[in-house]
Structures are given as C-alpha cells and as structure tokens.
C-alpha positions in Angstrom: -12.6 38.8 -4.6 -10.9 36.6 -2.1 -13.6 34.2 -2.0 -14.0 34.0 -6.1 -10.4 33.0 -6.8 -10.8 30.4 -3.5 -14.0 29.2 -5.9 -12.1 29.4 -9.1 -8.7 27.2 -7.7 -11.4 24.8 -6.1 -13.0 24.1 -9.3 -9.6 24.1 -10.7 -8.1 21.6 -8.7 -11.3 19.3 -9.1 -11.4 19.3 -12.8 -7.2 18.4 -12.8 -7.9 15.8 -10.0 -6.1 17.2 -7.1 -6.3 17.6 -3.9 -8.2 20.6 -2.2 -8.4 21.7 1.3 -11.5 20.2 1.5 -10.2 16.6 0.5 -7.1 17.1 3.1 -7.5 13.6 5.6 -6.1 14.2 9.1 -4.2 10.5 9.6 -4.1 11.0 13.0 -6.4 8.1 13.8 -4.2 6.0 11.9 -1.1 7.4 13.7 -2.3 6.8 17.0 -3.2 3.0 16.3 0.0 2.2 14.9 2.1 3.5 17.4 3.2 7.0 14.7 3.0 5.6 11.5 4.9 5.9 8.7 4.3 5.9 5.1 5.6 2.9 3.4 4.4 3.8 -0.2 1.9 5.4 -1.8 0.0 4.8 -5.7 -2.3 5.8 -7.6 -4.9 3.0 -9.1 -6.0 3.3 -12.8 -8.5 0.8 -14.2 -8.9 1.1 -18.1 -7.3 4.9 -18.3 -9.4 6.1 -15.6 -8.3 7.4 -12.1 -10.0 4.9 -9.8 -8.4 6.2 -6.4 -4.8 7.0 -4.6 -4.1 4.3 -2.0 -1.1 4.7 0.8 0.3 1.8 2.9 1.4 2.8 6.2 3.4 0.8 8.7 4.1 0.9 12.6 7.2 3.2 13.6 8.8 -0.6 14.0 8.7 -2.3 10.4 8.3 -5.7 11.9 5.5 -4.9 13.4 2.6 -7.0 11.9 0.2 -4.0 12.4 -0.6 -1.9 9.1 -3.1 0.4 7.5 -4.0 0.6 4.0 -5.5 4.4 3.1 -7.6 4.8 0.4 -8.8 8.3 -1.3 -11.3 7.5 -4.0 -11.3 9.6 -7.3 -14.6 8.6 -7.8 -17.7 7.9 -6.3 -19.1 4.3 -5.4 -22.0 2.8 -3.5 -20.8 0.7 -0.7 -22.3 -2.8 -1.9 -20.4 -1.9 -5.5 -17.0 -1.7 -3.6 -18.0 -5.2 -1.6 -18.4 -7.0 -4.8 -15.2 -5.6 -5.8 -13.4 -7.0 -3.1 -15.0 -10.5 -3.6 -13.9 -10.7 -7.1 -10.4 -9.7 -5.9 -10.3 -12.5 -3.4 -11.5 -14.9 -5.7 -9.2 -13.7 -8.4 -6.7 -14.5 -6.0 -8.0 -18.2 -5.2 -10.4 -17.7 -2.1 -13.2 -20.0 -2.4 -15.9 -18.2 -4.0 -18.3 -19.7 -1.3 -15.9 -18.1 1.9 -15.0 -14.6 -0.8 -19.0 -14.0 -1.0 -19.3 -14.6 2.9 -17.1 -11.9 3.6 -18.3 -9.5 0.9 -21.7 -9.7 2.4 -20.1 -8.3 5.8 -18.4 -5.8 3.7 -21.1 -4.5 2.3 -22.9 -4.1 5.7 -19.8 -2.3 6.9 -18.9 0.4 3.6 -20.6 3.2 3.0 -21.3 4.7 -0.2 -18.1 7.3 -0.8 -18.1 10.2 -2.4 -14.9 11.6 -4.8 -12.3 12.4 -2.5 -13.5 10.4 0.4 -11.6 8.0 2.5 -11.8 4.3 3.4 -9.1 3.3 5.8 -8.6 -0.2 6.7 -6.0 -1.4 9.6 -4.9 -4.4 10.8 -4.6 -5.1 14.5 -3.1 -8.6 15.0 -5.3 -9.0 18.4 -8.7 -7.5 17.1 -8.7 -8.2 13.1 -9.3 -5.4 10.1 -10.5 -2.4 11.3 -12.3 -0.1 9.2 -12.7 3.6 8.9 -14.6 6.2 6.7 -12.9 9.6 6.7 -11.4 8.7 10.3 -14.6 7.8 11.5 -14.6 3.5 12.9 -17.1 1.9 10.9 -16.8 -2.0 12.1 -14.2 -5.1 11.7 -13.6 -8.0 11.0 -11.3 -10.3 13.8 -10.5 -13.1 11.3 -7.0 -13.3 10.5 -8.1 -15.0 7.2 -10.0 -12.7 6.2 -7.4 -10.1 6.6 -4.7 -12.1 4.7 -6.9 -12.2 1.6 -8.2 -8.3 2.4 -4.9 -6.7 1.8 -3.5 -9.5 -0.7 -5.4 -8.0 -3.1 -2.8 -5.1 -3.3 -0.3 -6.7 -1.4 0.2 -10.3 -2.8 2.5 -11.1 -5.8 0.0 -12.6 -8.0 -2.3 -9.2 -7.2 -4.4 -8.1 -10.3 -2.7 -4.3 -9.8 1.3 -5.5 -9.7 2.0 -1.5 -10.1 0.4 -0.5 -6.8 1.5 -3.0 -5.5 5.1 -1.9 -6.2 4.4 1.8 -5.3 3.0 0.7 -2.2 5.8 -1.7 -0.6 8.4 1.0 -2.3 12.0 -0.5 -1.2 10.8 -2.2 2.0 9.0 -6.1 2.2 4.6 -6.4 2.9 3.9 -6.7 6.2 4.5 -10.2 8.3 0.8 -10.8 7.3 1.6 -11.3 3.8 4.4 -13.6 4.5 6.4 -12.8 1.7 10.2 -13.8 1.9 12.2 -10.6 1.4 
C-alpha cells in the first residue's frame, strides 16, 4: 500500500509539474565552488505558454565576488545540439557576431548532453578558469574565455535579454554579477 500511494503522488506531482524526490539536485558542488553559495533569485522560464524550465542564480557568500552559477532544471526534454543552437540565437539576438555566436555553439554542443525532464545543466563562472559546466553535478567541460562567458549568461542576465521576467526574478533586489557590468 505504501509503495502505491509513493507511485500515485509521483505520477501526481509529474502531471502538476512539481518537484519529486527523484528530481531533488544536491547543490553541493555548486556550494563548494563558490565558497557557500547563496541563492540570488530564482524563475521560472515560459516560452509561448509552456514551462520550458526553472533557472536559479546563485552568488559567492561575498556579493562582489565576480564568481556565479546559473542552475537550470528543465521541464522538458532536449537533445544537447537543440540547446547549443539555442544559445547561439541568444547571443546573436543579443549582438554577438553570428560568425563568433556559431563558434561557440559548436563547443556547446560538444559539451551538453541531451537532458531529460527534470534534469540539471549547471553553468559557473570562475574568473581564473572560464564557464564551467555541469550535468546533474557531474563536470562536463569549459570554456576559459571571458567573452564567451559575458555573452553566456547575458542572455538571462543582460538588460536587453529576450526573457526581461527571469531576468528580474533572477537578480531579485540585488545587481548581476561584476561580469555583467551593469551600474547598480
């Protein structure tokens, strides 16, 4: 009996999108790169009335820091080259050279994996090593250009980002990280 109604709220949860047990991410990893991170803001993305994925924006226990990690739980499932192309339209929505934007998607799409609903891709930024990136706490690669990691997290971080309602749940009260280099 104990294990149908475990079943039964699984399947529950599932069908009303939330979280279950098996969905839970330890942030430990993240924690222990950013010297105890704490959550900045957290959002959920919607693209044309459907739930796309949550996202969370961590910051070092010191807010000037310029390290950071961006946490995101997808909703749905996606093949790793889909969310590379993703990113490249981003970055060229946000005026990166489609020429350097396609570059870097390419690496991208060498370093995602194809997620599964509920899944995690984790990406940090290390000022001395570049973006760091992480599937369900596990390090998948990097990337140590600095310019690539501006125009990486501008795409929910910059003002002129094409999802201005993440954006805002994710900074909450507090200014983007010294990357960004938004006055605050």
């Amino acid at each position: 009996m104990k294990r149908l109604i475990t079943v039964l709220t699984s399947i529950l949860c599932i069908a009303l999108g939330m979280n279950t047990p098996a969905y839970s991410q330890d942030a430990s990893f993240i924690h222990a790169l950013l010297n105890q991170a704490k959550l900045q803001g957290a959002g959920k993305f919607t693209y044309w009335g459907f739930d796309v994925y949550d996202a969370k924006l961590y910051r070092s226990n010191n807010v000037s820091a310029p390290e950071f990690a961006l946490d995101i739980r997808y909703l749905r499932s996606f093949s790793g080259p889909a969310i590379a192309k993703r990113v490249t339209q981003e970055m060229e929505g946000l005026g990166v050279p489609a020429q350097q934007a396609d570059l870097w998607g390419k690496q991208l799409a060498t370093i995602f994996p194809n997620v599964e609903r509920g899944q995690s891709l984790t990406a940090i930024y290390l000022p001395k090593q570049g973006t760091v990136f992480f599937h369900e706490g596990k390090q998948l690669g990097e990337i140590p250009d600095t310019q690539f990691a501006k125009a990486f997290f501008s795409i929910w971080l910059d003002p002129n980002t094409s999802a201005p309602k993440l954006r805002n749940q994710l900074l909450g009260q507090s200014c983007p990280p010294p990357l960004i280099n938004e006055a605050c």
